[in-house]
N, CA, C and O atoms as a CHARMM CRD file, in Angstrom:
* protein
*
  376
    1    1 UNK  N     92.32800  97.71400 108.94500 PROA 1      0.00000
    2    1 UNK  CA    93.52100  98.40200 109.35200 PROA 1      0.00000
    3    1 UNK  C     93.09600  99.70100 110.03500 PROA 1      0.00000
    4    1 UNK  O     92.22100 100.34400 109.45400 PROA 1      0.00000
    5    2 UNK  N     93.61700 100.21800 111.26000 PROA 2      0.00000
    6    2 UNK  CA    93.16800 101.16000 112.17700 PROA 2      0.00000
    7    2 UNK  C     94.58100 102.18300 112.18200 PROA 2      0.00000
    8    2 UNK  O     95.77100 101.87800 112.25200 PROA 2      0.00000
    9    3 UNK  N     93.83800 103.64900 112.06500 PROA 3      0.00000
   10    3 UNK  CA    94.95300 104.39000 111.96600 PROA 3      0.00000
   11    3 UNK  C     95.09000 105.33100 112.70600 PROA 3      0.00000
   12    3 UNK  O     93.98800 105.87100 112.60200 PROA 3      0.00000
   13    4 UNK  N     95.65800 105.92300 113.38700 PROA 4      0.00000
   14    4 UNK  CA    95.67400 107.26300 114.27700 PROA 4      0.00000
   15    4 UNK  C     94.97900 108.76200 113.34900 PROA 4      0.00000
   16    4 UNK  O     95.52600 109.22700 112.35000 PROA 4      0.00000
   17    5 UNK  N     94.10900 109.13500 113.76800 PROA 5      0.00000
   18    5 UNK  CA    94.02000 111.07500 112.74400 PROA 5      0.00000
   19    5 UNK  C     95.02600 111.92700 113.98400 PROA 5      0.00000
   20    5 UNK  O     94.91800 111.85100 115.20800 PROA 5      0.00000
   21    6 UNK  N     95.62000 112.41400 113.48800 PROA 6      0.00000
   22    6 UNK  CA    96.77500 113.52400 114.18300 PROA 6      0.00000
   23    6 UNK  C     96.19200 115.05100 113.63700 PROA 6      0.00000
   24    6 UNK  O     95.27400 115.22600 112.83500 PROA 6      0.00000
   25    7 UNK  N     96.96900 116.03100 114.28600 PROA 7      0.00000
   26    7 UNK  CA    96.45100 117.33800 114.28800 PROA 7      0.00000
   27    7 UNK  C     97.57700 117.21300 112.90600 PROA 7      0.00000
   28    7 UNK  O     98.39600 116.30000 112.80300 PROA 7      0.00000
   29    8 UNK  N     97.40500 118.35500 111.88200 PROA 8      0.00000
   30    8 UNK  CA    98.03900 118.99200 111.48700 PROA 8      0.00000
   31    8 UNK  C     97.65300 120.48000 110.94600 PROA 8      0.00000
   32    8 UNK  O     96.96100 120.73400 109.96000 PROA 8      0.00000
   33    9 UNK  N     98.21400 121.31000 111.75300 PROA 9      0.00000
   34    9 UNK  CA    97.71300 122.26300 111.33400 PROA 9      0.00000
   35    9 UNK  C     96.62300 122.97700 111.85800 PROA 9      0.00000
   36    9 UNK  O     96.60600 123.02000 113.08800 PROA 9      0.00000
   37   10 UNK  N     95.66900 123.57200 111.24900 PROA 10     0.00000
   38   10 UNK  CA    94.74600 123.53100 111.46900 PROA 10     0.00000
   39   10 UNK  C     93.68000 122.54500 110.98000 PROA 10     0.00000
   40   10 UNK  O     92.48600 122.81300 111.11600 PROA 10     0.00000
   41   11 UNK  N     94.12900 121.32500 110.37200 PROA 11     0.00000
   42   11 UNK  CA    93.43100 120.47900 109.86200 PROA 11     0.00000
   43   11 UNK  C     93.36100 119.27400 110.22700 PROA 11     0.00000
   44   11 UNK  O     94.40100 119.03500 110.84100 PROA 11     0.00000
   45   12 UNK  N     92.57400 118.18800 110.18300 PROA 12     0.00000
   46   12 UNK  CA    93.32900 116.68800 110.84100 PROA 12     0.00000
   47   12 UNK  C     94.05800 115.61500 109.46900 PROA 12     0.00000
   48   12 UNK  O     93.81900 115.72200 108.26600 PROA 12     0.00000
   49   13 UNK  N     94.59100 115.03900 109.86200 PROA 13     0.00000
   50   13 UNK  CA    95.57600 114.58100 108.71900 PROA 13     0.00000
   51   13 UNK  C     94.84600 112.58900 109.28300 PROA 13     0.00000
   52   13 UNK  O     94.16800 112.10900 110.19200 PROA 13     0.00000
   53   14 UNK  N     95.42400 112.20200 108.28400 PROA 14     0.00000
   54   14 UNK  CA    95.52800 110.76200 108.70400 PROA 14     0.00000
   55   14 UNK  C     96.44600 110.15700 107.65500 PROA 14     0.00000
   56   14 UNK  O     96.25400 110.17700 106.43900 PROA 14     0.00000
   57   15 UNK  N     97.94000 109.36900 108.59800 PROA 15     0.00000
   58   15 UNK  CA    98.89500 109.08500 107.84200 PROA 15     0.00000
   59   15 UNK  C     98.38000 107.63400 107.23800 PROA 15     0.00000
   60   15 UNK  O     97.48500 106.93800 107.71700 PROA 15     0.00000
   61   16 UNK  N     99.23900 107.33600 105.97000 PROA 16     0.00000
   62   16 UNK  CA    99.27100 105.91200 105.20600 PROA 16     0.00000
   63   16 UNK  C     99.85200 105.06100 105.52200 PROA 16     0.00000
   64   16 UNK  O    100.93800 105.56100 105.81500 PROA 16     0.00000
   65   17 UNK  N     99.92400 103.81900 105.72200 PROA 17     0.00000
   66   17 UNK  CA   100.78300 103.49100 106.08200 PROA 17     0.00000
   67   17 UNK  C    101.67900 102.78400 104.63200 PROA 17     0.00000
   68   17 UNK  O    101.15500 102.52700 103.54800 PROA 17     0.00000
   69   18 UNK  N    103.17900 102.57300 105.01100 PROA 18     0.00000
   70   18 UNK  CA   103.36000 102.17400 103.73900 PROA 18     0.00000
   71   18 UNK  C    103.21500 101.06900 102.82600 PROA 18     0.00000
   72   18 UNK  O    103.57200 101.19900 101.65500 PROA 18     0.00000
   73   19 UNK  N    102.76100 100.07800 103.22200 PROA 19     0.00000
   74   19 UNK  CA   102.17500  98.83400 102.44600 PROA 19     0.00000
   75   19 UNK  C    100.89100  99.48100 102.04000 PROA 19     0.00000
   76   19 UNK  O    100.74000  99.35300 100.82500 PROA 19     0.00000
   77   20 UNK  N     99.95900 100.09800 102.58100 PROA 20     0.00000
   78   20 UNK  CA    98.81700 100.76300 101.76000 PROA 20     0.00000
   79   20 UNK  C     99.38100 101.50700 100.60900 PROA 20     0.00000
   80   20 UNK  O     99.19000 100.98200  99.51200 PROA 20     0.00000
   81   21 UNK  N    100.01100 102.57900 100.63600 PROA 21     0.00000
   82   21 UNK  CA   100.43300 103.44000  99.66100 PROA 21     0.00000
   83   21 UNK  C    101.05100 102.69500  98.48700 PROA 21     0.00000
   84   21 UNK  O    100.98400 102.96000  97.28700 PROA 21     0.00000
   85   22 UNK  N    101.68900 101.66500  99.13900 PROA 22     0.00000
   86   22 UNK  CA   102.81400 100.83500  97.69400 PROA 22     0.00000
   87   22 UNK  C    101.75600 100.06300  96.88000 PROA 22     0.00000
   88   22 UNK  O    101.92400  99.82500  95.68300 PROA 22     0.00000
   89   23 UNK  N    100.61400  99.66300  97.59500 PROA 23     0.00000
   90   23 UNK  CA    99.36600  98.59900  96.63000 PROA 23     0.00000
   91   23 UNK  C     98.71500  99.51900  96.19400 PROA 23     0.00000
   92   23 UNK  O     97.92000  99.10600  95.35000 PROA 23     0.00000
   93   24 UNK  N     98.64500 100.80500  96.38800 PROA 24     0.00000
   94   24 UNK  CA    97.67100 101.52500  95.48000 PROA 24     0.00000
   95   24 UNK  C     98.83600 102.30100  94.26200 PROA 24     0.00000
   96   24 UNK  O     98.42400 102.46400  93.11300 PROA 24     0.00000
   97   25 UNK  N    100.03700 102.66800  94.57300 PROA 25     0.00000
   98   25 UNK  CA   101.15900 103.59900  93.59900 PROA 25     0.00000
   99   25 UNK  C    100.53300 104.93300  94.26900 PROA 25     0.00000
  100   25 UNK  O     99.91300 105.87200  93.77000 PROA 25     0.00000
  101   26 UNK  N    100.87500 104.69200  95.38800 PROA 26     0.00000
  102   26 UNK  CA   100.65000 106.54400  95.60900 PROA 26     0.00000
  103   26 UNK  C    101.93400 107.13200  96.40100 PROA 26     0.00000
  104   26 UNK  O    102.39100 106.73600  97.47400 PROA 26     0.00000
  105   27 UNK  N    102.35500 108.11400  95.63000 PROA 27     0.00000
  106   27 UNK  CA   103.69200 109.06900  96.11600 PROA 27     0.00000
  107   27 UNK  C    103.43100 110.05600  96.43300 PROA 27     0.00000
  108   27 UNK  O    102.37200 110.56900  96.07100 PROA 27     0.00000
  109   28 UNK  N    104.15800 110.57600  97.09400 PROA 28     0.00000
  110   28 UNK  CA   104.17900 112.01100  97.91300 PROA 28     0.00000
  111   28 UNK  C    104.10500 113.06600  96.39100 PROA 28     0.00000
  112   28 UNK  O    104.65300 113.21800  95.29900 PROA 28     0.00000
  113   29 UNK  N    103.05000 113.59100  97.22800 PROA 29     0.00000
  114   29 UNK  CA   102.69700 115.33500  96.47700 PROA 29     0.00000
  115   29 UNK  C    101.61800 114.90800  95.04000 PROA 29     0.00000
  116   29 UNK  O    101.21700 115.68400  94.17300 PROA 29     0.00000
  117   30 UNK  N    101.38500 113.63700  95.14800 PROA 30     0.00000
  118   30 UNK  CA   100.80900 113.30500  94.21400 PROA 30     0.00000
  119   30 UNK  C     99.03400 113.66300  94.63200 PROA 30     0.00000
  120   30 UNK  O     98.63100 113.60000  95.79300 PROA 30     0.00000
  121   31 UNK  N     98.20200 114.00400  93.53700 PROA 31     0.00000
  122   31 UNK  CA    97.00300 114.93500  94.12500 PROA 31     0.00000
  123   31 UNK  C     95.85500 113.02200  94.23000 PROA 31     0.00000
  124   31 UNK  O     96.06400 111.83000  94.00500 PROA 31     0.00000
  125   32 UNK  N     95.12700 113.58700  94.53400 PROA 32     0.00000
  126   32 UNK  CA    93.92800 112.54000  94.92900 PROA 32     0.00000
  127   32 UNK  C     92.52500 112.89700  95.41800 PROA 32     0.00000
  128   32 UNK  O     92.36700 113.39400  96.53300 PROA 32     0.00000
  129   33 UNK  N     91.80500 112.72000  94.83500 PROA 33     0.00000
  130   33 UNK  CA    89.95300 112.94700  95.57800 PROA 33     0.00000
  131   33 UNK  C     89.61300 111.87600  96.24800 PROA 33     0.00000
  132   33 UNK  O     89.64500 110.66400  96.03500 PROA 33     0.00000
  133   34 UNK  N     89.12100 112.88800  97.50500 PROA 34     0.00000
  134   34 UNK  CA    88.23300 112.59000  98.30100 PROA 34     0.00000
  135   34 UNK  C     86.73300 112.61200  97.95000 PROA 34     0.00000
  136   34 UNK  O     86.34900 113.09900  96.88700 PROA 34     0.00000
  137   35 UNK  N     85.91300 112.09600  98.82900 PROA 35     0.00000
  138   35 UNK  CA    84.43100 111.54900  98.73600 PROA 35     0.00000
  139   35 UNK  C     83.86200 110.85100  99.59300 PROA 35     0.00000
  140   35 UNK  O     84.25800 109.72300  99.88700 PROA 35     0.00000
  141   36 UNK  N     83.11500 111.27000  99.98000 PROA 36     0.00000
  142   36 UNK  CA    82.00200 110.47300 101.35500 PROA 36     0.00000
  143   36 UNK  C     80.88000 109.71700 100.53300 PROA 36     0.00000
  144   36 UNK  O     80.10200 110.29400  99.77300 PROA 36     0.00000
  145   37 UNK  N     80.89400 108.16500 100.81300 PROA 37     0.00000
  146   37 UNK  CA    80.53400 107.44300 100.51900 PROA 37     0.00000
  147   37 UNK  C     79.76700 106.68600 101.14000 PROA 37     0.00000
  148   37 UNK  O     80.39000 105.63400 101.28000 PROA 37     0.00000
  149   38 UNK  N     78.72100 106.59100 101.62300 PROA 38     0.00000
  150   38 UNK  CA    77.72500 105.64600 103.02200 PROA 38     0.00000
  151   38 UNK  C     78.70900 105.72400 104.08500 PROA 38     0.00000
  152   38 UNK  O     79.55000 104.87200 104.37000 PROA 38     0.00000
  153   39 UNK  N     78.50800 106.83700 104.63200 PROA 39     0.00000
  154   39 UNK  CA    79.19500 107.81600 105.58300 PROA 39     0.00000
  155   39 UNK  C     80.73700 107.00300 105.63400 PROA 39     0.00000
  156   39 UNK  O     81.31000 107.17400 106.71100 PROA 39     0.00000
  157   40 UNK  N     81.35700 106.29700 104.80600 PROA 40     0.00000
  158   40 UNK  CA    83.15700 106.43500 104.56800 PROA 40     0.00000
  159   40 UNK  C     83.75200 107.04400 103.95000 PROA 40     0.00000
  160   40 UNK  O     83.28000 107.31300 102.84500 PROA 40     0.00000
  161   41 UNK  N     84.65500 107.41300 104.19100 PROA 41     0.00000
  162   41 UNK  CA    85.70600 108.31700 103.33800 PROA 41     0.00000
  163   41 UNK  C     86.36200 107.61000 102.47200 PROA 41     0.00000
  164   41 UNK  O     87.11800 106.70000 102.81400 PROA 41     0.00000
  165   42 UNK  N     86.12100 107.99000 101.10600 PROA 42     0.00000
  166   42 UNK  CA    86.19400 107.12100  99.88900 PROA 42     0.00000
  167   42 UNK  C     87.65400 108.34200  98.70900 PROA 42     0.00000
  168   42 UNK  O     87.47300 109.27500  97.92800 PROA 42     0.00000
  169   43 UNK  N     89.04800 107.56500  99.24500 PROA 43     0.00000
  170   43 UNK  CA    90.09200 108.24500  98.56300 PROA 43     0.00000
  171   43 UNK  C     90.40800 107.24000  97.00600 PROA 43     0.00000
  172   43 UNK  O     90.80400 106.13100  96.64800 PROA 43     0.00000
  173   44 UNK  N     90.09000 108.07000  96.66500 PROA 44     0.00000
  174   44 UNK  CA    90.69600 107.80000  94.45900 PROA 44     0.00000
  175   44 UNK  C     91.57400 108.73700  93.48700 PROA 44     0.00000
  176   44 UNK  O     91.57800 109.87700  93.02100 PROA 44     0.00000
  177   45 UNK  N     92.25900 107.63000  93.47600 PROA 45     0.00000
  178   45 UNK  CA    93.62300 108.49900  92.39600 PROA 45     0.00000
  179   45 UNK  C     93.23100 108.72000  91.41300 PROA 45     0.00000
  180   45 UNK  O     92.40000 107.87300  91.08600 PROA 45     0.00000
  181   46 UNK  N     93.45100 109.77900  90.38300 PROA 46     0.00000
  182   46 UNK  CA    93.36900 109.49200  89.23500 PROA 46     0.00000
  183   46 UNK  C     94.34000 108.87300  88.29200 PROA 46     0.00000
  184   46 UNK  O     95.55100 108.64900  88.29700 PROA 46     0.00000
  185   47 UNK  N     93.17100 108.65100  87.33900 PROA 47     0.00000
  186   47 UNK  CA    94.02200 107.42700  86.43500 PROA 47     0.00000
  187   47 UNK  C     95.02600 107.90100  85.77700 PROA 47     0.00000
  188   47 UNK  O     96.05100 107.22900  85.65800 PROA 47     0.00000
  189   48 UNK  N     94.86400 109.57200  85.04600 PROA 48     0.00000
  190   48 UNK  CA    95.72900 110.00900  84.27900 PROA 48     0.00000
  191   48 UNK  C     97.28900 110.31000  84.69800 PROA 48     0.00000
  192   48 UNK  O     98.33600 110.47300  84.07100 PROA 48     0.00000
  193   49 UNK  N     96.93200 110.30100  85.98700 PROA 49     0.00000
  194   49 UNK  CA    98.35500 110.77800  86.61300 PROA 49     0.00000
  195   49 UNK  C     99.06200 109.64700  87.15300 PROA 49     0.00000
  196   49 UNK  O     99.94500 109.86000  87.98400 PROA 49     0.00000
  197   50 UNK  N     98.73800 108.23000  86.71600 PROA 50     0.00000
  198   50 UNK  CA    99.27400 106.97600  87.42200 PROA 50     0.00000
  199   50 UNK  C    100.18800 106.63100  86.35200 PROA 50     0.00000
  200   50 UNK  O     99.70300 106.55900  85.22300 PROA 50     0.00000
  201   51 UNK  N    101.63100 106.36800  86.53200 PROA 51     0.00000
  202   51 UNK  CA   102.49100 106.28500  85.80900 PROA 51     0.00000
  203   51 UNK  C    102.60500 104.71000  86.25500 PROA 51     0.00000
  204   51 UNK  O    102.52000 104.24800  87.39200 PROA 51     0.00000
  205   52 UNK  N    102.85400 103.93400  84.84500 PROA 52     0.00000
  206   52 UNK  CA   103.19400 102.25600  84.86100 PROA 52     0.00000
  207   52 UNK  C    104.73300 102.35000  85.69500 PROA 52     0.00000
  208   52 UNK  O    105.60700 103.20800  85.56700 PROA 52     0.00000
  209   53 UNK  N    104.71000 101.30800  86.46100 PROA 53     0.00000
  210   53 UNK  CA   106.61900 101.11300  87.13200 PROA 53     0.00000
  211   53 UNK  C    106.68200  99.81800  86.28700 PROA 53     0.00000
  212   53 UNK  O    105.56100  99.42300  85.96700 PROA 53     0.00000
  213   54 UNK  N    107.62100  99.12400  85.88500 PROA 54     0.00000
  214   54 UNK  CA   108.44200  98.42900  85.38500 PROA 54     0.00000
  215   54 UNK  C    109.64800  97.76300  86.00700 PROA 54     0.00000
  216   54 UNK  O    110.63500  98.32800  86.48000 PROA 54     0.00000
  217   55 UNK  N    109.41000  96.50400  85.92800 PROA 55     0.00000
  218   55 UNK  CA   111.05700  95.82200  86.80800 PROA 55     0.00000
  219   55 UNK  C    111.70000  95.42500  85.61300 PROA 55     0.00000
  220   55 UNK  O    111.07800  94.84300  84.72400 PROA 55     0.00000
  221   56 UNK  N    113.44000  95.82100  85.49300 PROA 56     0.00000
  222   56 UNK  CA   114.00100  95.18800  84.20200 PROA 56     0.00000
  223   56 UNK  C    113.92000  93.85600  84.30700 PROA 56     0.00000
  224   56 UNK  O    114.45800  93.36500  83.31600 PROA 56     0.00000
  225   57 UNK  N    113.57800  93.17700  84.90600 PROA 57     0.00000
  226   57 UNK  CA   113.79300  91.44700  84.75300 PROA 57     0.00000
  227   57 UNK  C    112.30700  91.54500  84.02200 PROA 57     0.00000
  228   57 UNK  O    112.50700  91.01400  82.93000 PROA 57     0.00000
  229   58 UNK  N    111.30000  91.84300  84.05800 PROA 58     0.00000
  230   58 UNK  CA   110.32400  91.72000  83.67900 PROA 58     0.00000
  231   58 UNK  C    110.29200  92.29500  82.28000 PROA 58     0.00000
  232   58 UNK  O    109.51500  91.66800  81.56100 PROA 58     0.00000
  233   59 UNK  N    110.94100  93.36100  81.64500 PROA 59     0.00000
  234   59 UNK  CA   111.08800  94.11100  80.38800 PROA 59     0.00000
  235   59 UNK  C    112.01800  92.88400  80.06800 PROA 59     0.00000
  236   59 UNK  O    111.46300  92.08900  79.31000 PROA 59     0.00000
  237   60 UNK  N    113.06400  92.58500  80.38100 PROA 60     0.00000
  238   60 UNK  CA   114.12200  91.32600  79.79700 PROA 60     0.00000
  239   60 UNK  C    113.65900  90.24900  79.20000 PROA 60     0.00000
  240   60 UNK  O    113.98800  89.77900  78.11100 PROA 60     0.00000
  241   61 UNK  N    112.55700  89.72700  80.28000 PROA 61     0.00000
  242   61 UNK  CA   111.67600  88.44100  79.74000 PROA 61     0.00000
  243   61 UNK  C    110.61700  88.68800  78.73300 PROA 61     0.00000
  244   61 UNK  O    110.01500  87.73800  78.23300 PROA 61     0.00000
  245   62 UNK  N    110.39200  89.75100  78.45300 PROA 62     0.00000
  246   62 UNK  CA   109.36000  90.05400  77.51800 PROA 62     0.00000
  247   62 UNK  C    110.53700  90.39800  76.16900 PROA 62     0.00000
  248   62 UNK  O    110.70700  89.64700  75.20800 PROA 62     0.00000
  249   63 UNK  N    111.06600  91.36200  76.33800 PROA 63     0.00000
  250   63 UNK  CA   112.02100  90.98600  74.68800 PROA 63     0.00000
  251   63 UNK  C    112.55300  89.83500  74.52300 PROA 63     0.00000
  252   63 UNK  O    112.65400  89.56000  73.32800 PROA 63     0.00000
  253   64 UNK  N    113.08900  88.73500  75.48900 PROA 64     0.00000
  254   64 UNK  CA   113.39800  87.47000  75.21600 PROA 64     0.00000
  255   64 UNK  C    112.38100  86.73300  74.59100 PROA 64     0.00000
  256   64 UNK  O    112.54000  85.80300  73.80000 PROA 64     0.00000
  257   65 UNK  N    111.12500  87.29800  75.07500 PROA 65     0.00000
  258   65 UNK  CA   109.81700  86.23800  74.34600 PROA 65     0.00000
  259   65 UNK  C    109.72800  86.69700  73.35300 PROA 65     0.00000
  260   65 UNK  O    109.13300  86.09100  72.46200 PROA 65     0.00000
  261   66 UNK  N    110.22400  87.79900  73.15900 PROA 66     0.00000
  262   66 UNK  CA   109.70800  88.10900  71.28800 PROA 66     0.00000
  263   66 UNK  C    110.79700  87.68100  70.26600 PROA 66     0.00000
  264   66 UNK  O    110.54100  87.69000  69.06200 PROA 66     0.00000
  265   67 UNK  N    111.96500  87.32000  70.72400 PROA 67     0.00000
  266   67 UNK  CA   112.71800  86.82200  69.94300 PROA 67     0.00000
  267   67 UNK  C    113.69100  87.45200  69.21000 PROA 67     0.00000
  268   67 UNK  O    113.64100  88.68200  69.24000 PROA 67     0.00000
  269   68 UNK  N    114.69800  86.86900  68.45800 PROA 68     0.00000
  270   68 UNK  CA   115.34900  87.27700  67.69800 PROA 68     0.00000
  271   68 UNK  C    114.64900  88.61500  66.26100 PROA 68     0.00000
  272   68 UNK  O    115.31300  89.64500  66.15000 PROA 68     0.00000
  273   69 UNK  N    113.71800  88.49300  65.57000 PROA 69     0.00000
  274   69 UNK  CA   112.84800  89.45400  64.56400 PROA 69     0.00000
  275   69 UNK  C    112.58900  90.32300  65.36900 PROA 69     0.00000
  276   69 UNK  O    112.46900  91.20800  64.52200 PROA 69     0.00000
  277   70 UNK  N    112.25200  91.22400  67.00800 PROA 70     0.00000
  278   70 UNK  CA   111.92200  92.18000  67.11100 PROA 70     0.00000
  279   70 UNK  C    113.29100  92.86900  67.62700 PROA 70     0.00000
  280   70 UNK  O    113.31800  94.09900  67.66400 PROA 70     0.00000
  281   71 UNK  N    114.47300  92.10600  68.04200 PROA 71     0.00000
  282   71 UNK  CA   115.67700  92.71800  68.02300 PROA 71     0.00000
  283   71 UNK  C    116.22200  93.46100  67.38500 PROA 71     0.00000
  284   71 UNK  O    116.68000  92.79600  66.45500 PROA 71     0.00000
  285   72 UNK  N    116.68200  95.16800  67.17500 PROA 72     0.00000
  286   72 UNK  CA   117.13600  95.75900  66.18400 PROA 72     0.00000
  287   72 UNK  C    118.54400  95.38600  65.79800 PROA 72     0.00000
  288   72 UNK  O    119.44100  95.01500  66.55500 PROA 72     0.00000
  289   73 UNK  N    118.57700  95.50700  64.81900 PROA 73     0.00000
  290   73 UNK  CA   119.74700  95.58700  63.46400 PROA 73     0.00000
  291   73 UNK  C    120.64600  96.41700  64.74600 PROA 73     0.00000
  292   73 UNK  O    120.17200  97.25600  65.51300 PROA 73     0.00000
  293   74 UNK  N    122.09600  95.90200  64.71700 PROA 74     0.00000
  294   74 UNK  CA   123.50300  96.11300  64.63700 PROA 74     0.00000
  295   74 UNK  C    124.01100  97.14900  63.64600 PROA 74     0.00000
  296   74 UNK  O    123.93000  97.14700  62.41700 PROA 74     0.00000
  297   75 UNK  N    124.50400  97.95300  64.40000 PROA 75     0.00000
  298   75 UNK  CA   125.36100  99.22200  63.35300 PROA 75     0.00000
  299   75 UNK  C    126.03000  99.36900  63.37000 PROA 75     0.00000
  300   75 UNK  O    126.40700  99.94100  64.39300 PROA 75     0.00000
  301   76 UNK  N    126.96800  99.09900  62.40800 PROA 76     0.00000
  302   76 UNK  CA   128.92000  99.40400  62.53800 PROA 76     0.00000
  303   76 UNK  C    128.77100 100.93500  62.21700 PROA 76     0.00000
  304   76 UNK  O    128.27000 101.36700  61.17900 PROA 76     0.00000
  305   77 UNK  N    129.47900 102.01700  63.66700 PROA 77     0.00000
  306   77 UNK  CA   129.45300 102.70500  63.09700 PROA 77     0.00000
  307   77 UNK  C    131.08500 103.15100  62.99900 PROA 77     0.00000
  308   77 UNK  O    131.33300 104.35600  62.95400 PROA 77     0.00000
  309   78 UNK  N    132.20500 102.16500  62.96500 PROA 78     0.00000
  310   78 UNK  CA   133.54500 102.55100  62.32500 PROA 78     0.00000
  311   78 UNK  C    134.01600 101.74300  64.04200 PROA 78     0.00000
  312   78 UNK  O    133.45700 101.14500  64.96100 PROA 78     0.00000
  313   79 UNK  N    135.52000 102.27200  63.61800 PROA 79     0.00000
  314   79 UNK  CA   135.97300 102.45500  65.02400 PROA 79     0.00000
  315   79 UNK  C    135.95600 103.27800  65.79100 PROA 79     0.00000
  316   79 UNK  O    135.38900 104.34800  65.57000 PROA 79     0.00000
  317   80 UNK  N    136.47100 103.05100  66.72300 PROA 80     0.00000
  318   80 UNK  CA   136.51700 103.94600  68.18000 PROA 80     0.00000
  319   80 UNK  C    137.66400 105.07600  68.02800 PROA 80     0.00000
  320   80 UNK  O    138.84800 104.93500  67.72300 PROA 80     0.00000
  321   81 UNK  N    136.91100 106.26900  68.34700 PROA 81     0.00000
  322   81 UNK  CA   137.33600 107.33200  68.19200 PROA 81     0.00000
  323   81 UNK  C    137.39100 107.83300  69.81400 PROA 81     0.00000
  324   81 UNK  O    136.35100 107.69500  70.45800 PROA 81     0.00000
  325   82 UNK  N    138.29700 108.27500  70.33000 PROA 82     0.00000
  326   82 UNK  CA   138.29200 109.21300  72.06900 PROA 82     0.00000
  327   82 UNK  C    137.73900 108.47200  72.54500 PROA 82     0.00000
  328   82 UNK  O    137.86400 107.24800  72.49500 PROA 82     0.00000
  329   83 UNK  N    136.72400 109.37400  73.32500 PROA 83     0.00000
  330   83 UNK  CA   136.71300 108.99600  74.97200 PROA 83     0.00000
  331   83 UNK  C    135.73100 107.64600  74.93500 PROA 83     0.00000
  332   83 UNK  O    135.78700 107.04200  76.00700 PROA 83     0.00000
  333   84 UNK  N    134.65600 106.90200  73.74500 PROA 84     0.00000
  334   84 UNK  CA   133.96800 106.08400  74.02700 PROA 84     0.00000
  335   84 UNK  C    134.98400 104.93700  74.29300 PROA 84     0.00000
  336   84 UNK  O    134.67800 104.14100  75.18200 PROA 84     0.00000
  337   85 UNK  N    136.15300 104.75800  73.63100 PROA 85     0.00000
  338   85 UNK  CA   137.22100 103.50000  74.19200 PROA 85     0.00000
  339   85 UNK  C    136.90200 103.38500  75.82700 PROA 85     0.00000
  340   85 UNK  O    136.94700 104.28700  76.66300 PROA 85     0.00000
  341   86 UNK  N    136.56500 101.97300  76.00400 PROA 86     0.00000
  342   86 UNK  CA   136.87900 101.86100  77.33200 PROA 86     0.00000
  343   86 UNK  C    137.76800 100.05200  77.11100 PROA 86     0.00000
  344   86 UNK  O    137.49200  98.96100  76.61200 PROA 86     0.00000
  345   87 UNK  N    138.88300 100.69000  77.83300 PROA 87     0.00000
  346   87 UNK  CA   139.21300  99.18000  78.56700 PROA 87     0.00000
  347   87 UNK  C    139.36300  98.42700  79.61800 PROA 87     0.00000
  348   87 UNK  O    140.21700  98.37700  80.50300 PROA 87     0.00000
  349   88 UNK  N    138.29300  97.77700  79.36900 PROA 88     0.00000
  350   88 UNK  CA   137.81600  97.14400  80.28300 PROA 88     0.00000
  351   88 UNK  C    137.67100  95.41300  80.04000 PROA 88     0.00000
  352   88 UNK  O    137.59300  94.94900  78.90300 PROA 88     0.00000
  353   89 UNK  N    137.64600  94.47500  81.38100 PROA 89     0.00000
  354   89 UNK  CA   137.36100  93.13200  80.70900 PROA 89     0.00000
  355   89 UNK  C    136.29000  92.56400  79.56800 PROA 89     0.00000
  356   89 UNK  O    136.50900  91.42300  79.16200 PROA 89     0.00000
  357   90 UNK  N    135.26300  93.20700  79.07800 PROA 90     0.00000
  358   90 UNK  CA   133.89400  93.34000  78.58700 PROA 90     0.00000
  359   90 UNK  C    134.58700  93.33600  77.07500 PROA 90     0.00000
  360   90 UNK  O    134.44500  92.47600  76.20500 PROA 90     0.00000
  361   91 UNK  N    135.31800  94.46000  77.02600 PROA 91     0.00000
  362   91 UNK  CA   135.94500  95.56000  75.86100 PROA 91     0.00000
  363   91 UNK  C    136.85300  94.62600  75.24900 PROA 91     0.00000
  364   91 UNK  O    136.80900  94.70000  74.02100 PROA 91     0.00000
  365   92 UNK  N    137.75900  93.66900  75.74900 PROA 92     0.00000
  366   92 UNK  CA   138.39100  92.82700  75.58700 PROA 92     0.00000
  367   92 UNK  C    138.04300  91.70100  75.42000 PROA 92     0.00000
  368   92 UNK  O    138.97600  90.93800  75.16900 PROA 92     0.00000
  369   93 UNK  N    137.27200  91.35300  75.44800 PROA 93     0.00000
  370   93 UNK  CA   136.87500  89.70200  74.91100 PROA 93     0.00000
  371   93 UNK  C    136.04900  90.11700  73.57200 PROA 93     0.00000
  372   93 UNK  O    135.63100  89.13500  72.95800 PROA 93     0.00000
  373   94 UNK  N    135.70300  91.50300  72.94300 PROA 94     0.00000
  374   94 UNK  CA   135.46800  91.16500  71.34200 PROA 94     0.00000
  375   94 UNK  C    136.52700  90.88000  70.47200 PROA 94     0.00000
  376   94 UNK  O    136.30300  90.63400  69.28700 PROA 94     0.00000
């Protein structure tokens, strides 16, 4: 993959493109080292600052695989008092 270096500044910049950035998890303002490596420029994130992303279909299928025993306990906690009432179609079919 071939990229343009542009001026910025007094410095030269070279943009990401965004399919690079999305396969590595790299976001804006997020820090990163550099390193010259058999004369390439060798960019590495660190690990500590790489936060896991999560898709809910993927969290869904994983509590579905664990089943009914890792599901928590149900709490009556009375009736509905103010503003949590909602009526709605949902609200109405208990």
């Amino acid at each position: 993959m071939q990229v343009r270096i542009s001026k910025w500044g007094n410095s030269l910049a070279v943009r990401l493109p965004k399919q690079l950035a999305e396969q590595l998890d790299l976001t804006e303002g997020q820090t990163v080292d550099l390193a010259i490596v058999d004369d390439m420029i060798k960019i590495a994130t660190e690990p500590a600052t790489r936060i896991p992303r999560y898709k809910l279909s993927d969290l869904i299928r994983e509590a579905e695989d664990l089943g009914s025993p890792a599901q928590p306990e149900t709490v009556d906690w009375g009736p509905d008092r103010g503003a949590e009432i909602i009526e709605d179609d949902y609200a109405k079919r208990r």
